[in-house]
C-alpha positions in Angstrom: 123.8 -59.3 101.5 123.8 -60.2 98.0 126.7 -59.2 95.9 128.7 -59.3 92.3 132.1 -60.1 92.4 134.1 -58.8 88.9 136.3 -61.9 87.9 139.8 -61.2 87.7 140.3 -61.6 84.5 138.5 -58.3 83.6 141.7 -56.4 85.0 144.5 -58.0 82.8 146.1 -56.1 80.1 145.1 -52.9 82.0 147.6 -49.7 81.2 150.5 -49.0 83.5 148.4 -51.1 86.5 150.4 -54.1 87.2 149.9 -54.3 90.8 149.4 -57.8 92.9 145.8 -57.6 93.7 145.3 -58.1 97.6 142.4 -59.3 99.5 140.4 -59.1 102.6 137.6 -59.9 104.1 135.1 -57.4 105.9 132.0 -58.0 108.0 129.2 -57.2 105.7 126.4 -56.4 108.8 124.1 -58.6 107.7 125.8 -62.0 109.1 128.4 -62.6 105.3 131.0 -61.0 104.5 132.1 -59.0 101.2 135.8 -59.0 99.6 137.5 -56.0 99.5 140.6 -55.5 97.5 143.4 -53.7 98.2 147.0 -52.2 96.5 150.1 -52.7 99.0 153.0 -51.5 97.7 156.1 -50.7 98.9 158.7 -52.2 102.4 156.1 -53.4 104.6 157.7 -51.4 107.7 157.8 -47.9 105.5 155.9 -45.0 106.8 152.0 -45.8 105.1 150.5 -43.2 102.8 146.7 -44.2 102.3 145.0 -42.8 98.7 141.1 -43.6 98.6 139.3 -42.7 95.8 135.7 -41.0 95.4 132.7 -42.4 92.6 133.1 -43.7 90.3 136.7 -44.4 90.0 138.6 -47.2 91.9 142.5 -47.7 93.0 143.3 -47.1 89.1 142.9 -43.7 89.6 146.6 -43.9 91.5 147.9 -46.3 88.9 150.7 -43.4 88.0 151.4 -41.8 91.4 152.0 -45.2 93.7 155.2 -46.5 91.5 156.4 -42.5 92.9 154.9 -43.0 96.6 157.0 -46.5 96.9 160.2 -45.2 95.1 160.1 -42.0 97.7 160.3 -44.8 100.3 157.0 -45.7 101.5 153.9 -48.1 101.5 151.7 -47.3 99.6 147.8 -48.8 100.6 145.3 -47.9 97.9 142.0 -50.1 98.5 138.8 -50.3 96.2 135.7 -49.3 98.0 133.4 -51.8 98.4 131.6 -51.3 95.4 134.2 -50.6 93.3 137.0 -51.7 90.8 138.0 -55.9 92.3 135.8 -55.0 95.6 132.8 -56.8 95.8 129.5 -54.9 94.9 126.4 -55.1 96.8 123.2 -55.3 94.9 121.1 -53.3 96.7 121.6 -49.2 96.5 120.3 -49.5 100.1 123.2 -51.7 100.7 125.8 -48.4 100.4 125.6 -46.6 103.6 128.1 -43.8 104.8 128.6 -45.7 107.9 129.3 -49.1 106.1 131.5 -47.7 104.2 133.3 -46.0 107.2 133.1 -49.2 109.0 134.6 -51.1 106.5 137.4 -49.2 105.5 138.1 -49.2 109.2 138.0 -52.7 109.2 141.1 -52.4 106.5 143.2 -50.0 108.7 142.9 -52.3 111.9 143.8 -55.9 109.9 146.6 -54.3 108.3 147.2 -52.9 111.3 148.4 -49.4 109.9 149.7 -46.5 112.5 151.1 -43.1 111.7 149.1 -42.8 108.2 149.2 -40.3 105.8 145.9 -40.0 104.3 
């Protein structure tokens, strides 16, 4: 599958977003993989609150809410969809299907191996 990836430095200097950018890699069903970014905020072994955003915004849509989320006590997991914000970006509008994307953030859930969520 090809793909754009957004480099870094495009997200510095960003308002009231200062989060560690985190990465992983998901199966891209067509033998490659794509990058997928992620926020993880928070103790690690806190009860996991999951915020996913709709188009056309990305995990800066939460940029306010997550510093409240991890002061309340808990991890907070905000990931950009692939597609979106430091997530890589397929070419292709074929390339976005509903299942791929449920697949993928799937993919997320089970290598970060999250339980008991709050969605």
């Amino acid at each position: 599958m090809d793909f754009l990836r957004t480099d870094d430095s495009c997200f510095t200097h960003l308002p009231h977003y200062h989060f560690s950018p985190n990465y992983l890699t998901v199966d891209d069903t067509e033998g490659g993989e794509l990058r997928l970014h992620y926020v993880d905020e928070g103790p690690t072994d806190a009860a996991p609150i999951l915020l996913l955003h709709g188009e056309p915004t990305w995990s800066f849509l939460y940029r306010k809410m997550i510093p409240i989320l991890v002061k309340a006590g808990h991890r907070v997991i905000v990931p950009d969809l692939i597609g979106f914000g430091r997530s890589d970006k397929p070419t292709k509008r074929s390339d976005y299907t509903y299942q791929r994307h449920v697949d993928w953030i799937k993919s997320l859930l089970l290598q970060l191996n999250l339980n008991d969520i709050t969605f």
